[in-house]
C-alpha positions in Angstrom: 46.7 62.9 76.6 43.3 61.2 76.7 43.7 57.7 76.0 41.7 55.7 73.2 38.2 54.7 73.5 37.6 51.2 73.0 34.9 50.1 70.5 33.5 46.6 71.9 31.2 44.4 69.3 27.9 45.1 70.6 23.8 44.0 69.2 20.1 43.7 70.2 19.2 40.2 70.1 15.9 38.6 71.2 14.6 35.1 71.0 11.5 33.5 69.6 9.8 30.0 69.4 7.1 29.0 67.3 5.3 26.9 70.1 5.2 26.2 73.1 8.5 25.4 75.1 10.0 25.0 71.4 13.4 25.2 70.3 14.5 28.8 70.4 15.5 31.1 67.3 17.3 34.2 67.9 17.1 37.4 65.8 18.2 41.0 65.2 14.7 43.3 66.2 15.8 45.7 63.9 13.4 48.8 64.9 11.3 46.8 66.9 11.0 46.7 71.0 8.5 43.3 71.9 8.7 42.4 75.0 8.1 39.1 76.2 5.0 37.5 75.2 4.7 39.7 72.1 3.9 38.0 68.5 5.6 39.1 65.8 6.6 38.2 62.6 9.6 36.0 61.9 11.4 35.8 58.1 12.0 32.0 57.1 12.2 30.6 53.6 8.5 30.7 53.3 7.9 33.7 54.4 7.3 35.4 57.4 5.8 33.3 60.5 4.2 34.6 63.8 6.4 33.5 66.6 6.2 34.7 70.4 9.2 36.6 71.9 10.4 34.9 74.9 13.5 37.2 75.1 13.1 40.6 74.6 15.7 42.5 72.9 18.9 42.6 74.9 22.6 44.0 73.8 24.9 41.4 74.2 28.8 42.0 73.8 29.2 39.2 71.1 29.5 39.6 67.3 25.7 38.7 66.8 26.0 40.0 62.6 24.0 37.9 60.5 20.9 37.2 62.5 17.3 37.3 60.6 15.5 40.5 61.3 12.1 40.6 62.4 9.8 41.6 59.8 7.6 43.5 62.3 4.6 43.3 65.0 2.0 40.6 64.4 -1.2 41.9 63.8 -4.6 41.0 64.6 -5.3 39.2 61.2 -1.6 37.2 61.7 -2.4 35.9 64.5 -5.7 34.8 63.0 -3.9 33.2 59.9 -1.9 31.6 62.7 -4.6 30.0 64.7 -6.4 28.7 61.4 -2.5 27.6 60.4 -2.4 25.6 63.6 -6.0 23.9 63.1 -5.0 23.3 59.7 -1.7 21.2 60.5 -4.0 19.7 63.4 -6.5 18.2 60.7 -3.9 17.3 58.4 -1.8 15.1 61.8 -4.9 13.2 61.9 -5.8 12.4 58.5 -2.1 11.4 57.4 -1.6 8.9 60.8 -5.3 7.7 59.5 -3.6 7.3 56.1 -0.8 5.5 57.1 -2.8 3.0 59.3 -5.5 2.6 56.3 -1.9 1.7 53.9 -0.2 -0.5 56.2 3.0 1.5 56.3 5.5 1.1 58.9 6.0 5.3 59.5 5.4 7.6 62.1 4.0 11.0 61.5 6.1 13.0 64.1 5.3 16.5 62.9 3.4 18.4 59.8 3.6 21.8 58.3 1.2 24.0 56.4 2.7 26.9 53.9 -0.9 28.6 53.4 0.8 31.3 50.3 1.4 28.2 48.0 -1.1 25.4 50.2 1.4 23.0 50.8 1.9 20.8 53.6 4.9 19.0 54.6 4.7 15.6 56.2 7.7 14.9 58.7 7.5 10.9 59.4 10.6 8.4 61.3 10.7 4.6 59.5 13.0 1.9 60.0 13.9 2.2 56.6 13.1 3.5 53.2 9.2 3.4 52.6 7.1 3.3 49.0 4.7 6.2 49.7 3.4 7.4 46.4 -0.3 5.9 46.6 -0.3 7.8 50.3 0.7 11.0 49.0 -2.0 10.8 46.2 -4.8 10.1 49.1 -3.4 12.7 51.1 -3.5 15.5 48.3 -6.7 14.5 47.7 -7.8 14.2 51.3 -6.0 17.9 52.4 -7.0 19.4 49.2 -3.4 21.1 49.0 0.4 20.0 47.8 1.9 17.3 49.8 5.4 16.5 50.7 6.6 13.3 53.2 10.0 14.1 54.2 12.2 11.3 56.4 13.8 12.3 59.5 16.8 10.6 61.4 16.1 9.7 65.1 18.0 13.3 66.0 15.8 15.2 63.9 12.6 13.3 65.3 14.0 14.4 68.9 14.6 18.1 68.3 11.2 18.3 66.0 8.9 17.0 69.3 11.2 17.6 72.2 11.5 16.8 75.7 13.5 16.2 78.8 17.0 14.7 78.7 18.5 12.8 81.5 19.9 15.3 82.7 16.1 17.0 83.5 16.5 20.0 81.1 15.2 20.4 77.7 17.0 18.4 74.9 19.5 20.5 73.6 18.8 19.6 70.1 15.3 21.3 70.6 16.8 24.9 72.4 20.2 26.0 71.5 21.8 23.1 69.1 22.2 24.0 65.5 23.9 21.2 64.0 24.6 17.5 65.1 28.5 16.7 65.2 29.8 12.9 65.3 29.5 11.9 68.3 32.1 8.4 69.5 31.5 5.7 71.7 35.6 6.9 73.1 33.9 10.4 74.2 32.4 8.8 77.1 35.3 6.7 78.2 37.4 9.8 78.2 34.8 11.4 80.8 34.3 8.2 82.4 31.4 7.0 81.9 30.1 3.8 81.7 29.8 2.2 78.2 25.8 1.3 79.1 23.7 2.2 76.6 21.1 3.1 78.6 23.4 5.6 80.8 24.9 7.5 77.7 22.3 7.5 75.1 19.5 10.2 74.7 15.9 10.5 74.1 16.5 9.5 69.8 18.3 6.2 71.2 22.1 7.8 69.9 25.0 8.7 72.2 24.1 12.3 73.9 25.2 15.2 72.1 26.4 17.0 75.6 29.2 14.4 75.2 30.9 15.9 72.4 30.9 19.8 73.1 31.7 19.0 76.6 35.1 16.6 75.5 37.6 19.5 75.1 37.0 20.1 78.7 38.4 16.9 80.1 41.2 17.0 77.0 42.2 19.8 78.5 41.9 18.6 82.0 43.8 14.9 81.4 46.8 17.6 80.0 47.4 19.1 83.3 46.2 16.4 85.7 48.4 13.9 87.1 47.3 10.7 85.8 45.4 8.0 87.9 47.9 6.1 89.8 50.6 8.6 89.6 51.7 9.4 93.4 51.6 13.5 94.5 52.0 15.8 96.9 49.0 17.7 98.8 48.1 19.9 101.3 47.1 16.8 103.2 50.6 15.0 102.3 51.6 12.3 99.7 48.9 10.2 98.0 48.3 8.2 95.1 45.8 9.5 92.3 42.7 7.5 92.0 40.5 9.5 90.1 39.8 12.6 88.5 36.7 14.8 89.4 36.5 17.1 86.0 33.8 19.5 86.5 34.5 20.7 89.7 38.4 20.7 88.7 39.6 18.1 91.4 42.0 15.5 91.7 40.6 12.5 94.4 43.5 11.2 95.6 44.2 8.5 98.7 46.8 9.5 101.0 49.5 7.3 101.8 49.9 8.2 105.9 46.1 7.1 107.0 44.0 5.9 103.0 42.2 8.6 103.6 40.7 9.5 100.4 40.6 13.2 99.8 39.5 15.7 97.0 41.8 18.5 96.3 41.9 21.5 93.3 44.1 21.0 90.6 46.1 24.0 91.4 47.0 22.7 94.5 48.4 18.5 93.8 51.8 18.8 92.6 53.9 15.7 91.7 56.0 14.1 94.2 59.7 14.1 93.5 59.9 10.4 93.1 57.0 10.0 90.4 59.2 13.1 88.9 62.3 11.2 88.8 60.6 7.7 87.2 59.6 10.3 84.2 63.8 11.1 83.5 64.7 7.4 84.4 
């Protein structure tokens, strides 16, 4: 009797950024086939934007339901609207930091965006704390000629809106793959022991790094399993005493008791000695 065919969960996917080494979006191509380096249009809540495929459409195994499908293929006259959107936001950067200067508001203009269906711009600005802006929204209607809105960002949002290079040398997560910002604890780092410098486990916005939280159920589930630091175990290379845990690469560093060497050896393979066995039923 034949046996059952099994069904796996499978899409097309593709991802898109709206500038340059931006933060990525992902989306169902419906119909569609861009390849990389195609424009096309993306649906957001004000309509459809060009973006640039940087991923062209790929199946992937995972449950992908409830992406945004692309609209269609840019054409000639998008990407037009989109260069004349891009000088437009460009004009409107340098009048509202002109603005601000001119008002003598403590704000940063870290980003601006342009709805040309309704002519609105949105002003994204960082400040130390709440600001009266009213007589610089007037000037700046009357200056852009369109709708404006200022909108305050945290010192998260500032990072993922212009980007960069984390410590680590790659690009922020908050600008590529992170959707939303979890709490992140000072008692994260100490659990992957790291120093408690601010300088050593902050990130580019000046808050604790986000690769701390999603990256704390690995050395959880690590301290469950591993010996503890001090505790005395048996390996390959004979009986030692645990003084440190290496996490990613699954090791226990231990010091053995014949010659202090210090060794590295896999989890698997350091097994509690008999007498640090026996203290645990004393």
């Amino acid at each position: 009797m034949a046996g059952a065919a099994i069904v796996l969960d499978v899409g097309l996917m593709c991802a898109v950024v709206f500038q340059p080494q931006g933060r990525l979006y992902y989306a169902d191509p419906g119909p569609l086939t861009p390849a990389v380096g195609d424009h096309v249009r993306y649906p957001t809540d004000d309509g459809p934007e060009i973006a640039q495929v940087v991923w062209a459409p790929q199946w992937v195994s995972e449950d992908v339901g409830g992406l945004p499908v692309l609209v269609g293929m840019a054409s000639e006259q998008d990407e037009q609207d989109a260069v004349a959107a891009r000088k437009t936001r460009a004009a409107a950067r340098i009048a509202a930091k002109r603005l601000v200067r001119d008002h003598d508001l403590p704000m940063k203009v870290v980003g601006v965006d342009h709805v040309a269906a309704d002519n609105r711009t949105t002003i994204y600005f960082t400040a130390p704390h709440r600001v009266d802006f009213r007589a610089l929204v007037r000037d700046l209607a009357a200056t852009l000629g369109s709708r404006v809105e200022l909108r305050q960002l945290s010192a998260r949002d500032e990072a993922r809106l212009t980007g960069g290079l984390g410590s680590c040398g790659r690009e922020l997560c908050c600008a590529t793959f992170l959707v939303d910002f979890e709490p992140v604890s000072v008692r994260m780092a100490k659990a992957q022991d790291l120093p408690p410098n601010p300088l050593r486990i902050s990130g580019a916005c000046g808050r604790l790094m986000c690769c701390l939280k999603y990256e704390h159920p690995l050395y959880d589930e690590f301290a469950a399993q591993a010996p503890a630091v001090g505790e005395q175990v048996e390996t390959p290379d004979g009986e030692g005493r645990v003084i440190g845990h290496d996490v990613p690469r699954e090791e226990v560093v231990v010091r053995i008791a014949a010659d202090g060497r210090r060794t590295s050896c896999a989890l698997a393979a350091v097994c509690s000695s008999r007498k640090a066995y026996d203290s645990t039923k004393s």
